[in-house]
C-alpha positions, 0 to 999 in steps of 0.5 A: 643160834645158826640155822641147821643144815642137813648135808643129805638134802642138800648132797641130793639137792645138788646131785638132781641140779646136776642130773637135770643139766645133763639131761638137758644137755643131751636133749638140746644134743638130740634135738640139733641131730634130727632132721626133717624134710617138708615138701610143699604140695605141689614137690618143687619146694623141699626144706630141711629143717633140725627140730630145735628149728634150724633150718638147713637146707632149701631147694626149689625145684630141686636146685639148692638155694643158699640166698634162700637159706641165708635170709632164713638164717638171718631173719632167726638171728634177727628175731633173736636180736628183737626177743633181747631187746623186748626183754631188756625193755620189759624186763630191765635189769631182772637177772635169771636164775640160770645164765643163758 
């Protein structure tokens, strides 16, 4: 005998699935839309930073410094490069539940 299924549960089951993801979405939104400024002590250093932990800006005595922001960016897109590979090594071939 085929196992039973009750519809309700699973419609409600899909419907929370789908509430989830919306509410996660919008809160990877709100986070990439706030911004805040830090200052070193003494004020001649300023960064701006999102709170999803981009950071946007970096000025030194109020001149901006894009060779500054560039080396931050890549040094992020360069711990995201080593997090693939640790997890690759630790991890194999382990797919997650929810693509990335």
């Amino acid at each position: 005998m085929p196992p039973e299924y009750d519809q309700a549960w699973t419609d409600e089951a899909i419907a929370r699935f789908e509430r989830i993801e919306a509410r996660q979405a919008a809160y990877e939104r709100a986070i990439r839309a706030v911004e805040v400024i830090v200052r070193s002590p003494d004020g001649n250093v300023e960064v701006t930073v999102a709170a999803d932990g981009e950071v946007r800006a970096v000025s030194i005595d109020g001149q901006p410094r894009a060779d500054i922001l560039e080396t931050l960016r890549s040094a992020g897109e360069a711990a995201t490069w080593a997090r693939e590979k640790v997890r690759a090594k630790e991890l194999g071939d382990y797919q997650p539940l929810m693509p990335r």
